[in-house]
Each structure stands twice: as structure tokens, then as C-alpha cells.
N, C-alpha and C positions, 0 to 999 in steps of 0.2 A: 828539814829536807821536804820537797814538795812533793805530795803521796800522786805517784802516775795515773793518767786515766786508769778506769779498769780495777784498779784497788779501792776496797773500800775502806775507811778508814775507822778507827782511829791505827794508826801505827805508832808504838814507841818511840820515843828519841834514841834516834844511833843506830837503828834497824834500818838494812835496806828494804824497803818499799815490797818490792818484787820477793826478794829473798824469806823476809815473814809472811807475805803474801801466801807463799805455794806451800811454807811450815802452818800458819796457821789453820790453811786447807785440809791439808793431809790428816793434821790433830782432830779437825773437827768429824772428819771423814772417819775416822776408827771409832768414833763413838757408835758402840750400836745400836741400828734403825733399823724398822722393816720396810718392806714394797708393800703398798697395799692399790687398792682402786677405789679412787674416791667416785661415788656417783652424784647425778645432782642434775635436778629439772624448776622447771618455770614455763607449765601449760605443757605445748608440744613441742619445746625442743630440752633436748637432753642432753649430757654428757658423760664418759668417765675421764678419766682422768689419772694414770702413775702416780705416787705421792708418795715422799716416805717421809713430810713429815708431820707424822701420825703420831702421839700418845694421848694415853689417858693421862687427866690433871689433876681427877677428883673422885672419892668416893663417893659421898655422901653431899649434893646429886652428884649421882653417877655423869661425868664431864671428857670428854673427848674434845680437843684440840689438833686443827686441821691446820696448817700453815701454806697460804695456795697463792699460787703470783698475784701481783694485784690487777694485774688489767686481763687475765684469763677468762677464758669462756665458765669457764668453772667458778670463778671468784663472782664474776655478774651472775651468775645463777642461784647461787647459795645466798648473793644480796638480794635477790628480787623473793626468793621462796624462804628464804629463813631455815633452809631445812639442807639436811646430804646423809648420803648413806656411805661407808665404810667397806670392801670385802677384804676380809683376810686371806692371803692366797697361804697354799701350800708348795712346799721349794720343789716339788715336781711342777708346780705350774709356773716356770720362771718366763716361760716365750710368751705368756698373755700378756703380760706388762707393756711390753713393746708396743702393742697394737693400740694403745692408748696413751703416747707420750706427747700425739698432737690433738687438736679438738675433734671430734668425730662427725665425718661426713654423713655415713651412714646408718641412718638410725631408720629399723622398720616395726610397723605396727602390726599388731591383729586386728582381728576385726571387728574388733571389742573398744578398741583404743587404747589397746596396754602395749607399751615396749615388747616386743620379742627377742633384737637385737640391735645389735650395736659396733658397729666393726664388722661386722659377719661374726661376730660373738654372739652366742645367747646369751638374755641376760633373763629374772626374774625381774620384778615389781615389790619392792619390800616398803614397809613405813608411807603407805598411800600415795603410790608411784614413783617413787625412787629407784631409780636402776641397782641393780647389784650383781653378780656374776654366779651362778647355781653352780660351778664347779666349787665354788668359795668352801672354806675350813668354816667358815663362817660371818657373819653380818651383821652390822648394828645401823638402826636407822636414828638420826637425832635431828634434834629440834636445837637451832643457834639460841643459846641466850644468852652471850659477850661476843663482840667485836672489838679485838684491834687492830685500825690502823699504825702498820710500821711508818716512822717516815726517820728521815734521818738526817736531816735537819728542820728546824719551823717552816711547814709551808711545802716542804719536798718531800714527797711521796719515798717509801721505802719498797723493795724487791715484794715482802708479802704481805696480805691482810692475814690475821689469826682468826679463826672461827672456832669460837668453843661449844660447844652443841650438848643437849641433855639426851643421852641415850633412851629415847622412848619406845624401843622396841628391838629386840635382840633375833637371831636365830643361827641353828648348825646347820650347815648345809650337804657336808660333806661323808653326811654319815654311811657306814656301810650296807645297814640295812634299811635307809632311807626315813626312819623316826626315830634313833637313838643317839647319843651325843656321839660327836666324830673319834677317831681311835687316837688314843693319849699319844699316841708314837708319832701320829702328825706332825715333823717339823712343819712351822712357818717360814713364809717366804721373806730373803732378808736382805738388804743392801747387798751385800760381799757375794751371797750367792748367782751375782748380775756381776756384768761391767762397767755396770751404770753407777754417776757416784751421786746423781743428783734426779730425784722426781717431785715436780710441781709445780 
């Protein structure tokens, strides 16, 4: 049976198309993911970026894998600078997500040349100028050191590139008293806590 536009493939024999299409979705979608905000620069333009798909892959070096569209403003940034930073939001911050699911117009400086914001967001400078969000639970800045390109057949590009990054610099952001780790009861911000079934 011929797999319709729009489906990707591979599909079973004897499946309809469409029918494991929207089963396979759903499957994939219950697996649980967080929201996070990828940041990510090259000179003076910036970006963040919705993402959820975020994990770690590795202890020992510590390995963060980003999975980011391939032709996004984010994905050419991360190739030109080798580098992106992470925030982990808190599931009271579920409306900032939103503000970052297109490229960012508005990015303002100080007068120093550091980001200040971004969206009309503030943001901080983590990992020598990387954006990040100061409301954040907290922040990892890393340094790329694998790339895969997806493709999905020889020669044809696939939906993402993987970025896998070495965690070179950490921080909590969200603490209460401003220098102590953030409060253990912090839930993080997660997939289901949105409407959203997809960021990146």
C-alpha cells in the first residue's frame, strides 16, 4: 500500500497508512518529555527556542542532546557557534514557552553588549553569552561535540539535526533566597502540562 503524503514512513504491511499514522503519534506523545528553552547565538544575533526534545544521554562526559528542526534559525546557530544553552522551566512558567515557538524578532541589548531580552523577555548571559531565562529552575550551558544529521533516505534531509553538547557550565536560577539550590518541591515544566504536543 502506497504511505500518503504527509506520513512518514516506514509503515507495516496491512496497516492503514493514516490509521497507524495518528496511533503511532499518540504512542509517541505519552512518552514523557519536558518543555524547556533552548537558547543559542553566533556574534549578535540570538535566539530561543520551545523544545522538548531535551535529554541527557550521558554521564561521564556529562552529554545533553538537543534534537532542533533542521533548517531553523536555532539549528544554523548552534552549527555556526558550536555551542547552546538549556533552561529548565518550572510548570508555573507554562505561558513563557509560547513566546518562543517562532524565531525571535526582538532581541535588545545593554550597553555593554550583553542580551537583556528577548521577546520582551528577560533573559540572563550564561556559558559566555548564551541566552538563558533568569526565571529558569535552572541552566546548563554546553559545548557540541557530536552532530547528527537525520535523513531519511540517502541524500534527503530528515525533520532534525541531534546536537549533543558537553555540559560546561551549570546554574540554579530560581532559588528563593537568591544563592541556594532551588526548593526540591519545584515541579518541572512538562509536555502534558501544555497543549502543545510538539516543540522544536
Amino acid at each position: 500500500m502506497p504511505i500518503p503524503t504527509g506520513v512518514a514512513g516506514p509503515v507495516p504491511d496491512g496497516q492503514d497508512p493514516d490509521e497507524y499514522d495518528r496511533r503511532r503519534r499518540r504512542v509517541l506523545w505519552s512518552m514523557p518529555t519536558g518543555l524547556f528553552v533552548v537558547g543559542s547565538r553566533s556574534g549578535t544575533t540570538a535566539n530561543l527556542m520551545t523544545a522538548n526534545l531535551v535529554m541527557q544521554v550521558a554521564t561521564n562526559p556529562k552529554l545533553v542532546a538537543v534534537a532542533v528542526e533542521t533548517g531553523s534559525v536555532t539549528a544554523g546557530l548552534i552549527r555556526q557557534s558550536g555551542r547552546f544553552a538549556v533552561s529548565i522551566l518550572a510548570r508555573a512558567d507554562r505561558s513563557i514557552v509560547r513566546r518562543f515557538v517562532k524565531p525571535a524578532r526582538d532581541i535588545e541589548f545593554g550597553p555593554d553588549g550583553t542580551i537583556t531580552a528577548i521577546q520582551g523577555e528577560l533573559v540572563i548571559e550564561v556559558g559566555d553569552g548564551l541566552p538563558a531565562l533568569p526565571s529558569a529552575v535552572g541552566w546548563l550551558a554546553c559545548e557540541v561535540r557530536h552532530t547528527v544529521e537525520t535523513e531519511i533516505a540517502p541524500g534527503e534531509v530528515g525533520s532534525h539535526a541531534l546536537f549533543i553538547g558537553e555540559v560546561v557550565n551549570a546554574g540554579e536560577l530560581a532559588a528563593g533566597d537568591g544563592g541556594g539550590p532551588p526548593d526540591a518541591a519545584v515541579e518541572v515544566l512538562r509536555m502534558e502540562d501544555t497543549r502543545m504536543n510538539y516543540g522544536g
